[in-house]
N, C-alpha and C positions, 0 to 999 in steps of 0.2 A: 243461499243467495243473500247479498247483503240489502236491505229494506232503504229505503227512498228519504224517509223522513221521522221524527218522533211527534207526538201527538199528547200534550198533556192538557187533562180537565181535573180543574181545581172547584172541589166544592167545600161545603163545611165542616165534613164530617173528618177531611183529608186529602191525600195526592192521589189519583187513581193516575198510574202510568199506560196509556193504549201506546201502543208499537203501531203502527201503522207504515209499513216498508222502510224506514229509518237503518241505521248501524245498530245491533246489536251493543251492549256494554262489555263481553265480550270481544267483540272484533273490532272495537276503538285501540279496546287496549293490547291487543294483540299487534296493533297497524304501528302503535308509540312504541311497543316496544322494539319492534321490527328499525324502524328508523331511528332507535336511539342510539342500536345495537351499527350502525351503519357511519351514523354522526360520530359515535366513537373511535371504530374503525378510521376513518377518514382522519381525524385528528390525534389517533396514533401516528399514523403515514407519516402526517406533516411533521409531526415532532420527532420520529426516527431521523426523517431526511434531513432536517433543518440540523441537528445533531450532528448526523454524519456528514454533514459537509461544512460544519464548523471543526471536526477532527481531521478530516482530509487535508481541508489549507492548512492546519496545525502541522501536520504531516509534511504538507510541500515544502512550507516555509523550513521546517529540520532539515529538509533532504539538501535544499539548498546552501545552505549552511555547512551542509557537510561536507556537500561537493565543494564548496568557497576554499573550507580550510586546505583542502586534499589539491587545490589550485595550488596555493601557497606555496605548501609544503613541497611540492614537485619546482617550487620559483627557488629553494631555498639552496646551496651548496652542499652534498652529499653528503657529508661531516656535520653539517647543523642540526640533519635530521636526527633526533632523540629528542629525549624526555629529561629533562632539569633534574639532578638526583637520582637518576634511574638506575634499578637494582643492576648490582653485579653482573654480570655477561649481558646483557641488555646497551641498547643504543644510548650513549649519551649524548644530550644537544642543548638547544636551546629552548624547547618548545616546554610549556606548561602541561602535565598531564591533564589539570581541569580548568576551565575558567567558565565565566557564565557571559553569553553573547547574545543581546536583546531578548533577555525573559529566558532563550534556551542555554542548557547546564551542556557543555562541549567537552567533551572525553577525549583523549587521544594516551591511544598505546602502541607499541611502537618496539617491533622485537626485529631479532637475526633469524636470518633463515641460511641455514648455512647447506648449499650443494655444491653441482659443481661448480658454479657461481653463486657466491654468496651475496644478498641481499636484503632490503630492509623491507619488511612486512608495515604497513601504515591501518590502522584499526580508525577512524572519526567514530564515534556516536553524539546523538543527538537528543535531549531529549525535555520537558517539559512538565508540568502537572497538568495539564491538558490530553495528553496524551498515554491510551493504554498500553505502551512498547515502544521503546527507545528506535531512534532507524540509526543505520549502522550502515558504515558506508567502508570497504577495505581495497585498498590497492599494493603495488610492490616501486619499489625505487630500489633502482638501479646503478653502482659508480659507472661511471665515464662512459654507460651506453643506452644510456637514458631509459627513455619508461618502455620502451618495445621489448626489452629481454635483451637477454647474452646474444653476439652477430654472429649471423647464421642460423640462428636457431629463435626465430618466429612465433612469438606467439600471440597472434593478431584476436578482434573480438567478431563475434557471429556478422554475418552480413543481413540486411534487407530484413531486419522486422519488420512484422506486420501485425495490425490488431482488429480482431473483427468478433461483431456478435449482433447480439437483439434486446435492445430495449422493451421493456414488458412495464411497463405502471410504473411503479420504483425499481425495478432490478432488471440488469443488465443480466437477460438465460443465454447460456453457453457463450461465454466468453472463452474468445481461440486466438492462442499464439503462436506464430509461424513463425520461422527464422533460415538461411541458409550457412550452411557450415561452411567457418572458417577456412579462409584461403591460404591452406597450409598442409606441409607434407607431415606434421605433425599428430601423431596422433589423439584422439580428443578419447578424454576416458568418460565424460557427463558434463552438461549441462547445469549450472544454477540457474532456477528462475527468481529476480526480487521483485516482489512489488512493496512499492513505498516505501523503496529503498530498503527493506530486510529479507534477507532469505526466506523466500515463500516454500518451496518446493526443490528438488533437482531431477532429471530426466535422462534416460540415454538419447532422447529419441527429439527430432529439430522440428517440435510442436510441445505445446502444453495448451490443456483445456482445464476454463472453470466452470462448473456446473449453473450457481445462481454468482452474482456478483452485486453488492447494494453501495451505490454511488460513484463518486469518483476515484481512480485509482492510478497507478504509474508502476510500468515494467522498463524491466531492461536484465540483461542475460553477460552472465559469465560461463567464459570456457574454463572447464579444468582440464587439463591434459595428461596424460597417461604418466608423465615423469615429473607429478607433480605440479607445475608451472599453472600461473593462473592467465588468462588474457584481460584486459582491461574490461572496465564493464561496456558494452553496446550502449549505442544510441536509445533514449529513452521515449517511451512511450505512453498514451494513457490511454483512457476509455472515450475522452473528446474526439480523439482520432478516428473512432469509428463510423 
């Protein structure tokens, strides 16, 4: 039981200490160290969080940027699309393979994909010293029949995502992705999931689940299809939606 109060009588000879119901010295320091152990805790948290969501906006601001270029480049005449000096059998154009766009270092690669329609692969990355992984953003261009794929043959992106989960202290537990499959006769061979704009994962199956998630993040989902072909990426999503 912890004691009421301390009790000291001071005489000549020295300190005589009586205890009289008071805190042990013992269980003061037990109580400090308990709550230092806590105060710590706590200003770990803040500096985790404060952290990650100073790399997240780092993150958004790349993803946007990538998506800016991949605007562009789909504005631009089918024949522009390449890369200045670009290797042998590779697209030649007009575009810079690197340049640097407010503080981010912009990548672009830029290959032939040759089926039965032949078409141009578009690679954006993005990326900064701020940041622990480049985000990577890839689509396909198409001549004369623009960005949907060869006619007749569809290849559209997932419908109706959806984002849901449970915020816990700092972490988002079990974060779940829904989506309905693409409205097409085409067969779908998987699922890419990105978040933050880089390939997180891929799936057979029109769900993905994350166990713990810490902070803010952004999905959105490409179809790959059985003969290859990819569909554009989906509508994007984040953890605000929830």
């Amino acid at each position: 039981m912890f004691r009421k109060y301390f009790n000291f009588k001071i005489n000549k000879k020295g300190c005589n200490l009586n205890i009289e119901g008071g805190f042990t010295l013992v269980e003061v320091m037990v109580a400090f160290l308990v709550l230092s152990l806590v105060t710590l805790i706590l200003v770990q948290g803040v500096m985790i969080a404060t952290k990650a969501n100073k790399i997240n906006k780092t993150k958004t601001e790349a993803i946007a940027l990538a998506n800016n270029e991949i605007e562009e480049i789909r504005l631009r005449d089918y024949d522009e699309v390449g890369i200045v000096g670009a290797p042998v059998g590779e697209p030649p154009g007009s575009l810079e393979s690197e340049t640097e766009i407010d503080g981010y270092t912009i990548k672009r690669t830029i290959t032939w994909v040759e089926e039965e329609y032949s078409y141009k692969q578009v690679e954006i990355s993005a990326t900064n010293d701020e940041m622990n992984r480049e985000i990577t953003v890839v689509t396909q261009v198409y001549p004369h029949f623009g960005e949907g794929g060869p006619p007749g043959e569809p290849y559209p992106p997932v419908t109706n995502l959806d984002i849901d989960g449970i915020w816990l202290l700092f972490l988002w537990v079990d974060v779940q992705l829904t989506w309905d499959e693409p409205d097409t006769e085409t067969p779908v061979n998987y699922y890419e999931v990105y978040r933050d704009g880089s390939l997180d994962d891929t799936t057979y199956n029109t769900s993905y689940s994350y166990g713990i998630v810490f902070g803010y993040h952004e999905y959105y989902i490409v179809v790959l299809y059985d003969d290859g072909q990819r569909s554009e990426p989906s509508e994007t999503i984040s953890t605000d939606d929830i």
